[in-house]
C-alpha positions in Angstrom: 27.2 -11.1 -1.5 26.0 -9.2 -4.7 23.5 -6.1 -3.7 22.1 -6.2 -7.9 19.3 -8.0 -9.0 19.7 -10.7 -11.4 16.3 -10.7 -13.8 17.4 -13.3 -16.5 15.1 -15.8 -14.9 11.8 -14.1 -16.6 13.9 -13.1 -19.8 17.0 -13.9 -21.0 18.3 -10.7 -22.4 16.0 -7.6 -23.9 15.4 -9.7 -27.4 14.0 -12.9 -25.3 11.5 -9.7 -24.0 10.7 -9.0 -27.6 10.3 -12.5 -28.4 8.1 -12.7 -25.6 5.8 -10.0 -26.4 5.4 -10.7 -29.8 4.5 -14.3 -28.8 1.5 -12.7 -26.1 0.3 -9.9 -28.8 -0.6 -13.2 -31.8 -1.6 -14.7 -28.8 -3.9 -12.5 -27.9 -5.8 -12.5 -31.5 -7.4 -16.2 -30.2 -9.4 -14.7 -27.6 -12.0 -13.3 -29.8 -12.5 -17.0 -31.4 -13.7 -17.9 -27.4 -16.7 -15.5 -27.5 -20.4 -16.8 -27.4 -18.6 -20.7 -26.8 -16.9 -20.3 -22.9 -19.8 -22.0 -21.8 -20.6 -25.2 -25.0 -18.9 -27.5 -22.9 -16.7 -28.3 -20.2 -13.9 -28.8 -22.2 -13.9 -26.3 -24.0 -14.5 -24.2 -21.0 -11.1 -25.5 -19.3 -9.3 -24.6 -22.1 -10.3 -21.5 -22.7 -9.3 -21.3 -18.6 -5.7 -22.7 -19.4 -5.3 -20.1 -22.0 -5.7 -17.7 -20.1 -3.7 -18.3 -17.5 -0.5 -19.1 -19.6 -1.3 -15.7 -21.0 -1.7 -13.9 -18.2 1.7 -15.6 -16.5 3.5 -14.6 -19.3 2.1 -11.4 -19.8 3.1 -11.0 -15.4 6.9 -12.4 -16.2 7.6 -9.7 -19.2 5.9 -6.4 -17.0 8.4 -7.3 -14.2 11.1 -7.5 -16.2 10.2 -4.0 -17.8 9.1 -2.5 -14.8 12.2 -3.3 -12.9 14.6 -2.5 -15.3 12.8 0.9 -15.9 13.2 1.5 -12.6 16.7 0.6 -12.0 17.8 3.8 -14.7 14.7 5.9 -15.0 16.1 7.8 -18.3 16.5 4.3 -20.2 14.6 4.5 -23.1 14.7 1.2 -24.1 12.7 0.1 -20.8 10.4 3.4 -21.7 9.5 2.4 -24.6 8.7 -1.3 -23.5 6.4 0.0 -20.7 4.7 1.9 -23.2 4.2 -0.8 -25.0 2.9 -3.3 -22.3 0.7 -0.4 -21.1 -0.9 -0.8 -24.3 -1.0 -4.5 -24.5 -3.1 -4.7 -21.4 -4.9 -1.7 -23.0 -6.3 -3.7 -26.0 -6.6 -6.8 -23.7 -9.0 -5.1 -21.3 -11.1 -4.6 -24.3 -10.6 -7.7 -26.4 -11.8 -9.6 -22.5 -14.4 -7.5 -21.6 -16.8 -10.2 -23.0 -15.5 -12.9 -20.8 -17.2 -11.6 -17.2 -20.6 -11.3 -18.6 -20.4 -14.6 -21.1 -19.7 -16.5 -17.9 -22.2 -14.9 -15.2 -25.1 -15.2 -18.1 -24.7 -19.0 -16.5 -25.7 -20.0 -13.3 -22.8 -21.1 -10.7 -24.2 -24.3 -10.7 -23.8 -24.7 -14.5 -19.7 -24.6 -13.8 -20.3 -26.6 -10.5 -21.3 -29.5 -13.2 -19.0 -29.0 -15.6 -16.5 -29.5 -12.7 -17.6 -33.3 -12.6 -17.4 -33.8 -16.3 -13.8 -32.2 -16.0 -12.6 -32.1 -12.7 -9.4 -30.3 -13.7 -11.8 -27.0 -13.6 -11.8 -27.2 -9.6 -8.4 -26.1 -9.5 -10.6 -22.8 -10.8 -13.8 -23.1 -8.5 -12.2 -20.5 -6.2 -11.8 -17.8 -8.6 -15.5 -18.7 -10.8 -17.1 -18.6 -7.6 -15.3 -14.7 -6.9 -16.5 -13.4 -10.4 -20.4 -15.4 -9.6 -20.3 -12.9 -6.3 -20.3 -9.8 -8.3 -22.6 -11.2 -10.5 -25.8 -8.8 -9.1 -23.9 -6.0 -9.8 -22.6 -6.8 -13.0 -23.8 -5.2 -16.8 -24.2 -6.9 -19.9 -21.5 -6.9 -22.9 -22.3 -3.3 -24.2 -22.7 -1.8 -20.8 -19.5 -3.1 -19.2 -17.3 -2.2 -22.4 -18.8 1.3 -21.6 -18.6 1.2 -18.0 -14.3 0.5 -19.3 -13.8 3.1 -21.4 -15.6 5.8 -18.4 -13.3 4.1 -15.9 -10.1 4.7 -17.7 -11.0 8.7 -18.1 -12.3 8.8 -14.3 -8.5 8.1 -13.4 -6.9 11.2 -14.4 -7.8 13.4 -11.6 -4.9 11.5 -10.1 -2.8 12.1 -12.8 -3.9 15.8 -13.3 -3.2 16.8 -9.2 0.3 14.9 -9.5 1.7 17.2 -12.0 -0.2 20.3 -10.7 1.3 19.2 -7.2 5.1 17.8 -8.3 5.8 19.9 -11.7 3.5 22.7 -12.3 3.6 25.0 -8.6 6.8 26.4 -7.7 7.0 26.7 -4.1 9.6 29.4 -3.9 12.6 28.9 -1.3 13.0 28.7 2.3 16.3 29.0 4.1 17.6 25.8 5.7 19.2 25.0 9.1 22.7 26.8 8.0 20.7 30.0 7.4 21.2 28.8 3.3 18.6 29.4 0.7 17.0 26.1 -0.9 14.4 25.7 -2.8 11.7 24.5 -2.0 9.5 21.4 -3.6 6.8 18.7 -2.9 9.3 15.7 -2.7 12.0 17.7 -0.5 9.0 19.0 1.8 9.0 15.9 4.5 13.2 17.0 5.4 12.2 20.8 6.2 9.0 20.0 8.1 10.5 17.2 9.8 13.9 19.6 10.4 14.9 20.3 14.4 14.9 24.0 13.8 11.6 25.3 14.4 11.8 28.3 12.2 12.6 26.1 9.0 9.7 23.7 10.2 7.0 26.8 9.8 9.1 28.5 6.5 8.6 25.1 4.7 5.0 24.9 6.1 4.0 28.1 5.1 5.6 28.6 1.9 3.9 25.0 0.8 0.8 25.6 1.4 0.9 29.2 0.4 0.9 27.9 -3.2 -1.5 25.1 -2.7 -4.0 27.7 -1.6 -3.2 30.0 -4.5 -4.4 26.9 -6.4 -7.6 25.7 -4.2 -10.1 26.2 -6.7 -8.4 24.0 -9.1 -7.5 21.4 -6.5 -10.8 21.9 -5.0 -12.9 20.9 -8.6 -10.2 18.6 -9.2 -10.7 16.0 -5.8 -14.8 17.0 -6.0 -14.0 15.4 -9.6 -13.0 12.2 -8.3 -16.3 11.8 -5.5 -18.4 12.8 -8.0 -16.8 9.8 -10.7 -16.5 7.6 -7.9 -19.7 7.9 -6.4 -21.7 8.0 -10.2 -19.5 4.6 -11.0 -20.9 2.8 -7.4 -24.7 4.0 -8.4 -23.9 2.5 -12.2 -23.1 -0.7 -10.8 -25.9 -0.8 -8.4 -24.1 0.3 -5.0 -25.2 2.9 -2.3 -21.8 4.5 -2.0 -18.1 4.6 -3.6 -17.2 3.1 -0.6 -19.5 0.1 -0.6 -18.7 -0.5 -4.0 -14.6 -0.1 -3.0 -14.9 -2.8 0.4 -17.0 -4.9 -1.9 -14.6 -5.4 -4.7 -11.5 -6.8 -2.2 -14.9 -8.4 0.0 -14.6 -6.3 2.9 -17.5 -6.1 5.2 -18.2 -2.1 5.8 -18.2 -2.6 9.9 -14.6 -3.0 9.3 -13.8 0.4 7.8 -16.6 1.6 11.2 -15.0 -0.1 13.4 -11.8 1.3 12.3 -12.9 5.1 12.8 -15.1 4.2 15.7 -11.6 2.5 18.4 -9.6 4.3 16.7 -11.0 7.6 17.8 -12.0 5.9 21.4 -8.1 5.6 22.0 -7.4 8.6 20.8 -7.0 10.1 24.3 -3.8 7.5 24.6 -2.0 8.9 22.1 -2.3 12.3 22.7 0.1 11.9 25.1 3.1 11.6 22.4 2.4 15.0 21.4 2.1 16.0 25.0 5.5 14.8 25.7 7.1 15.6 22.8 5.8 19.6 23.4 7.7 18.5 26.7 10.8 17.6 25.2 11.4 20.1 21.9 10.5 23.1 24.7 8.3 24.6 23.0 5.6 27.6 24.3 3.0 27.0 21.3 3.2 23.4 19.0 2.0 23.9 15.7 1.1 21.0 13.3 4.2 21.6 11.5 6.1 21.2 15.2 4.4 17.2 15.5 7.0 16.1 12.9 10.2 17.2 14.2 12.3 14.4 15.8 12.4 14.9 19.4 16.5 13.2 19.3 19.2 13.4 16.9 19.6 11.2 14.2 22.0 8.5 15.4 24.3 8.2 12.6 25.3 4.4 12.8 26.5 3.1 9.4 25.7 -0.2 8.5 27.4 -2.6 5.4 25.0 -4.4 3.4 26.5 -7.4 4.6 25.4 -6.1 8.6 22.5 -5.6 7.4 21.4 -9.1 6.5 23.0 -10.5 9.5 21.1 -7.8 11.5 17.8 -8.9 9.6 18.2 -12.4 9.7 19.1 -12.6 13.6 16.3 -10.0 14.3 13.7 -12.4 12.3 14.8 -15.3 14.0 11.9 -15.9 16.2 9.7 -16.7 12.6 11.3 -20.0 13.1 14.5 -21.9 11.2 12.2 -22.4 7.9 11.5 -18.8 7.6 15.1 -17.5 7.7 16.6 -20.8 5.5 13.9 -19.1 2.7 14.1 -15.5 3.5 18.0 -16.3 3.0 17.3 -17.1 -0.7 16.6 -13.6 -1.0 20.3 -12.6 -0.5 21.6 -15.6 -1.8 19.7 -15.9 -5.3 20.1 -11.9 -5.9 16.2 -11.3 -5.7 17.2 -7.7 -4.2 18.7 -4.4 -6.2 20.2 -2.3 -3.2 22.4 -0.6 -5.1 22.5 2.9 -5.1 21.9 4.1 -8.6 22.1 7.4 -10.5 18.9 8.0 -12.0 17.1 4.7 -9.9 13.6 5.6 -9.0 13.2 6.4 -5.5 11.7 4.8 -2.6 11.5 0.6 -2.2 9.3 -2.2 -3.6 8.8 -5.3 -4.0 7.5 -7.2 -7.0 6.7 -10.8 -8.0 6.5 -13.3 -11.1 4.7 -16.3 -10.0 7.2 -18.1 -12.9 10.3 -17.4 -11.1 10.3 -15.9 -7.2 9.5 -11.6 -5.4 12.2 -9.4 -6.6 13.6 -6.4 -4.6 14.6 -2.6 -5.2 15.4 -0.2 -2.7 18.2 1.8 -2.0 20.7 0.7 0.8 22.9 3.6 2.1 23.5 1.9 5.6 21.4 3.8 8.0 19.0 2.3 10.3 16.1 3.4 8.4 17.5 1.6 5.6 17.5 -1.7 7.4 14.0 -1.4 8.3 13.0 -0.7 5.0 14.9 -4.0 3.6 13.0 -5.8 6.3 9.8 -4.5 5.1 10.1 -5.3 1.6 11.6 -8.6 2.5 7.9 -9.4 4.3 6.2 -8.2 0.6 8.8 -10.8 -0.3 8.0 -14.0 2.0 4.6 -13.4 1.4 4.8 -13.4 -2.1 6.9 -16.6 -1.5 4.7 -18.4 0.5 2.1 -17.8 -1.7 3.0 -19.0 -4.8 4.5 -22.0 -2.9 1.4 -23.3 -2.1 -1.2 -22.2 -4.2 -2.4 -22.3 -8.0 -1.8 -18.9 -10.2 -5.1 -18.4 -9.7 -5.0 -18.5 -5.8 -1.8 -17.1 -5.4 -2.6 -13.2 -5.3 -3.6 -12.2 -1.6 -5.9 -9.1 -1.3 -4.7 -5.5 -1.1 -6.2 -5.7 2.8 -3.3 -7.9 4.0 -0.6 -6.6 2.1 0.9 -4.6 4.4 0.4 -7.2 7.3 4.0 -9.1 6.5 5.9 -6.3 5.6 5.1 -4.4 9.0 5.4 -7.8 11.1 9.1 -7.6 10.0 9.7 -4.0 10.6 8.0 -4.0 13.8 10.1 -7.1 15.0 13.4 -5.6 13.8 12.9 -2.4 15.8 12.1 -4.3 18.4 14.9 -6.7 18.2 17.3 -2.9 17.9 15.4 -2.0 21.1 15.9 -4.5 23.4 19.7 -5.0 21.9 21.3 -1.5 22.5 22.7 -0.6 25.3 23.0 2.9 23.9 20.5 5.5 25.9 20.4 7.5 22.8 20.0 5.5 20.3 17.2 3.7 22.4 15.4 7.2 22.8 15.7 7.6 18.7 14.1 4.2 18.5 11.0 4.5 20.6 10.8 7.9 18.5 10.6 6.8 15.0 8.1 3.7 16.2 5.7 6.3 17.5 5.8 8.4 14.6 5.2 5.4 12.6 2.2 4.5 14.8 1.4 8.2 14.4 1.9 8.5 10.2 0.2 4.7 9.7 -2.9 4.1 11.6 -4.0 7.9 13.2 -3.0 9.5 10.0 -4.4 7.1 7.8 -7.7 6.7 10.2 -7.9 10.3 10.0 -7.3 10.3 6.2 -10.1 7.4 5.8 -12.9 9.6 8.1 -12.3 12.7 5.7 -12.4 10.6 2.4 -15.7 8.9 4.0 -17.1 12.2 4.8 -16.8 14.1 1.4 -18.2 11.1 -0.6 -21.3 11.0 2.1 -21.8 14.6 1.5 -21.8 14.3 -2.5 -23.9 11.7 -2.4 -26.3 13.7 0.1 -26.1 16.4 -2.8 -24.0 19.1 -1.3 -21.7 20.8 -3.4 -18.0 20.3 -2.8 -16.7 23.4 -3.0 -13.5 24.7 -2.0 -15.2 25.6 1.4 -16.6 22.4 1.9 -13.8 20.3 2.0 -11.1 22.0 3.4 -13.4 23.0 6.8 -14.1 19.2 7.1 -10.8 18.7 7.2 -9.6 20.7 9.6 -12.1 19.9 11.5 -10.6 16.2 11.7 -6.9 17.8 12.7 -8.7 19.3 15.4 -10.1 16.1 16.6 -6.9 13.6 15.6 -4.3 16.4 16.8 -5.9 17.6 20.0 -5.6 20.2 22.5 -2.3 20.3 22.9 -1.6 21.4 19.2 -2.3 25.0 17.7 -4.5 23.9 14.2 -2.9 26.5 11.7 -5.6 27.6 9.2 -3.1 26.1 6.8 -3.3 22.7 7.4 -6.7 22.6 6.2 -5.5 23.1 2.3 -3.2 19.7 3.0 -6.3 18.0 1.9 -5.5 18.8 -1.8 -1.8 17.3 -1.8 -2.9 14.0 -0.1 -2.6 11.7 -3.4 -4.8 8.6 -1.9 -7.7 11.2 -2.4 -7.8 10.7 -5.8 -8.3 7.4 -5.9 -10.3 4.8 -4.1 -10.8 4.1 -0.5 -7.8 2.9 -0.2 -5.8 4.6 2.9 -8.0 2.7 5.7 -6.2 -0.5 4.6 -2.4 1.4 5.8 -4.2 1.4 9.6 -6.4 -2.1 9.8 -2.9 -3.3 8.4 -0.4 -2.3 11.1 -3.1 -2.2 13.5 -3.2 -6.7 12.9 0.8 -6.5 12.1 1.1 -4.4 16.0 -0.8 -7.7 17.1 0.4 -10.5 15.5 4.3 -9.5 16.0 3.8 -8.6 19.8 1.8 -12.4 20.1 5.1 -13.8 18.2 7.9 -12.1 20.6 6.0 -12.9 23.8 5.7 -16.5 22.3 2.1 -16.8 22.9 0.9 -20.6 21.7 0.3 -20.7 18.5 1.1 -17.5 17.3 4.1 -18.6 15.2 2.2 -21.2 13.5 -0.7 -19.4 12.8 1.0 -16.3 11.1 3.2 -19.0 8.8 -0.7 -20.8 7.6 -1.5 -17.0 6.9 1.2 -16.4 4.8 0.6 -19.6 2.3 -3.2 -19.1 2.1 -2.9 -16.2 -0.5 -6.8 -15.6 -1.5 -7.9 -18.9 -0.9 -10.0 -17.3 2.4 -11.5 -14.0 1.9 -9.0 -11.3 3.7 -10.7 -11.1 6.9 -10.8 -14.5 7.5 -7.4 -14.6 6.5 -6.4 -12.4 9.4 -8.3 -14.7 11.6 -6.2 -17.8 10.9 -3.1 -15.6 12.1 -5.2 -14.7 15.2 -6.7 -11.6 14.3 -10.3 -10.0 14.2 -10.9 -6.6 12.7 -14.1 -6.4 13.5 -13.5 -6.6 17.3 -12.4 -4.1 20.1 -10.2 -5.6 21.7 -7.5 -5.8 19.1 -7.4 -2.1 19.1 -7.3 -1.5 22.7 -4.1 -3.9 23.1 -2.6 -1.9 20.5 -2.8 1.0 21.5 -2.2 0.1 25.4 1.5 -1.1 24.0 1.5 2.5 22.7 0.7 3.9 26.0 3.3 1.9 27.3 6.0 3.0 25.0 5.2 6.5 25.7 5.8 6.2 29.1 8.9 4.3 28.1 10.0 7.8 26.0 9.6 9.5 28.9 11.4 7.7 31.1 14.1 8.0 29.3 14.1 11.6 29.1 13.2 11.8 32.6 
């Protein structure tokens, strides 16, 4: 069993890319001849339809194969240059298409709705026309909505401009390690010092980081009050009350859910104060800082496992999604949709990615630890979702919101661990375990919920007219570590500057989707291992609908209801329980 990806399924070789390209970009030159005619006839209508979508398919199969390879050797120019090039290409196409949204919504719905009867081969696109007719109050003419494009594509780089200032441009000095040996310190190595078991490299690492992001607060300061105000301007443009409404609106998201998120969330918050309780407890410890909540409370357990264990492991584990699940999840292994290889210059981290022409492809970076596993689990959810989607569902339908992304991915990982769990008969490794699914309940949905209250709050305040100054927004936030951390954890003055490294700040409303996500993925994987009726099933029809239901009703089909209590208060009860469960074992 290979642990490469094999990518000549969307091109053949590098010179099939260019062939492919140069095929899209005189393509491309017949869109114009579409404009002020989508709408003369239903014919002429469809085909404008069936263009686009061969385009768009193709355009989808060449970015993969760029993007992947780009990734798998980061220094490869070739793959450089033809990201640059695609970059552009979707650049020019942007602006080429921005008379297509308004052409259409200048007719009424029901206008397509008849067409449909001339030529019923237009209901295969009824779905997606009836999307764009939804937006259609809040949509500008020709001339406004090429402007509105060209704004948008400047409002993006206060993301860009806080990357480099926090990745390349602050030099964060050096801190001595475990060993009592100077390192240097930087943004990316960060999470190993803070998380390190030696309290005195947990607060050097803290303090020297955010000594430097301080000495830079004005900067980040104007920099994230940059993105509220463009966000918030951009919602009023378009005819919304708030960059939020205008955010849950575009992925049709009612606003109770992000409410009801903060609202049980912080109810239940009394429940999981207990980890840090306990793991105060545990580590010893007279005074527990923030920077003490990320330490690990056991030792790493240092089992290895082969590639080859590995999918055994996973496929055993994910068993209980039924015989049809693991005979397709299998492809994955089989077929070589997966790049586990570890790579010299291979970008870091794991994805997955997907052509609807060909099948999801894979890349992480397998070195055999247990973390490792889970991760190949995880991506392998992205995968089967991906999988199931295209399976049964039009190009068109195929593309499931950003809301329920995370929902298969964490079904997986959740299982797995639990499947580790309830497998060892190792005391330790069951302690280390329990540990890393708390602080995963800890990093995903109170993190996040706290993340999504603090990026709700500044963009209220802009939009009430107060200044965000430097002041402003680092006091609301640590005023939200005081609530989401508790009593039993000293708030260092520090923390409150953590605000300007976050990079979800500087863009969209996006972070509450990380908690609503695991919060359904908690429920729908504990209904699957206690084999409540129905759950299987359900979760398997969730998986194929892609966005043929909006997202929330989605999550309804796999038994889930955001916009209820009770989903939250199961959730964290199993948390409670697995507390306890920590203790115990300590005990």
């Amino acid at each position: 069993m290979q642990d490469t990806v094999d990518l000549t399924e969307l091109c053949k070789s590098n010179e099939d890319f260019i062939k492919r390209l140069n095929k899209i970009k005189n393509a491309i030159k017949k869109i114009k001849s579409y404009e002020g005619h989508l709408f003369d006839s239903a014919d002429k209508l469809l085909e404008y339809l069936e263009f686009d979508t061969k385009l768009s398919m193709e355009i989808e199969r060449i970015y993969v194969y760029a993007h992947v390879n780009g990734d798998l050797d980061l220094t490869d120019e070739t793959f450089q240059d033809y990201n640059g090039r695609l970059s552009e290409l979707m650049n020019q196409m942007g602006e080429i298409c921005s008379f297509v949204l308004p052409e259409i919504l200048a007719h009424d719905y029901q206008e397509f709705l008849t067409f449909c009867k001339q030529n019923p081969k237009l209901n295969k696109y009824k779905r997606m026309i009836k999307d764009l007719y939804r937006a259609k109050k809040f949509t500008k003419n020709k001339e406004e909505e090429a402007l509105i494009s060209i704004l948008t594509s400047s409002y993006g780089k206060p993301e860009d401009i806080s990357e480099l200032l926090i990745n390349t441009d602050i030099d964060y000095g050096n801190i001595k390690d475990e060993n009592n040996q100077e390192v240097h310190l930087t943004n990316s190595n960060y999470s190993t010092y803070i998380e390190s078991n030696d309290p005195r490299v947990r607060k050097e690492a803290f303090e020297a980081l955010y000594a430097q992001i301080k000495a830079h607060e004005n900067t980040f300061a104007s920099i994230l009050a940059t993105e509220v105000l463009n966000n918030n301007k951009i919602a009023k443009i378009r005819g919304f009350k708030s960059a939020r409404e205008l955010s849950l609106y575009h992925n049709n998201i009612n606003n109770k859910i992000y409410d009801s998120l903060i609202e049980n969330v912080s109810n239940n918050l009394p429940r999981f104060l207990k980890y840090f309780k306990l793991k105060k407890d545990i580590l010893g410890l007279k005074e527990f800082h923030t920077y003490d909540t990320y330490a690990s409370i056991t030792k790493e357990y240092d089992s290895k496992y082969t590639y080859e264990e590995a999918k055994e492991i996973i496929l055993k584990a994910l068993s209980v999604l039924g015989k049809d699940y693991i005979n397709d999840l299998s492809q994955a292994f089989a077929n070589n949709w997966i790049d586990a290889k570890i790579r010299d210059k291979k970008r870091s981290g794991a994805y997955c990615t997907c052509a609807y022409a060909t099948h999801p492809y894979v890349v992480s970076s397998y070195e055999g630890k247990l973390e490792d596993i889970s991760t190949l689990a995880h991506e392998l959810g992205h995968a089967m979702h991906y999988y199931y989607a295209q399976k049964n569902n039009t190009y068109q339908d195929y593309g499931y919101s950003i809301f329920v992304a995370e929902v298969a991915s964490q079904v997986n990982e959740i299982i797995l661990m639990d499947y580790f769990y309830n497998n060892s008969n190792n005391k330790e490794e069951k302690k280390y375990i329990l540990d890393n699914i708390l602080k995963k309940f800890k990093s995903t949905i109170i993190r996040q919920t706290m993340f999504a209250e603090f990026e709700d709050e500044i963009h209220k305040l802009d939009n009430k007219g107060i200044t965000l100054t430097k002041n402003v927004l680092t006091n609301t936030y640590y005023k939200l570590n005081q609530k989401y951390f508790g009593k039993d954890v000293i708030i260092d003055d520090d923390i409150k500057y953590e605000c300007f490294r976050i990079p979800h700040f500087y863009y969209n409303f996006y972070v509450y989707q990380y908690a609503t996500g695991y919060t359904a993925a908690m429920k729908i994987a504990m209904d699957i291992i206690a084999g409540k009726k129905g759950a299987l099933e359900n979760y398997l029809k969730f998986l194929k609908l892609g966005c043929t239901k909006n997202p929330c009703a989605s999550l309804k089909v796999a038994g889930v209801d955001m916009t209820k209590s009770d989903i939250y208060n199961e959730v964290f009860h199993v948390l409670e329980q697995e507390i306890d469960e920590l203790r115990r074992l300590y005990e």
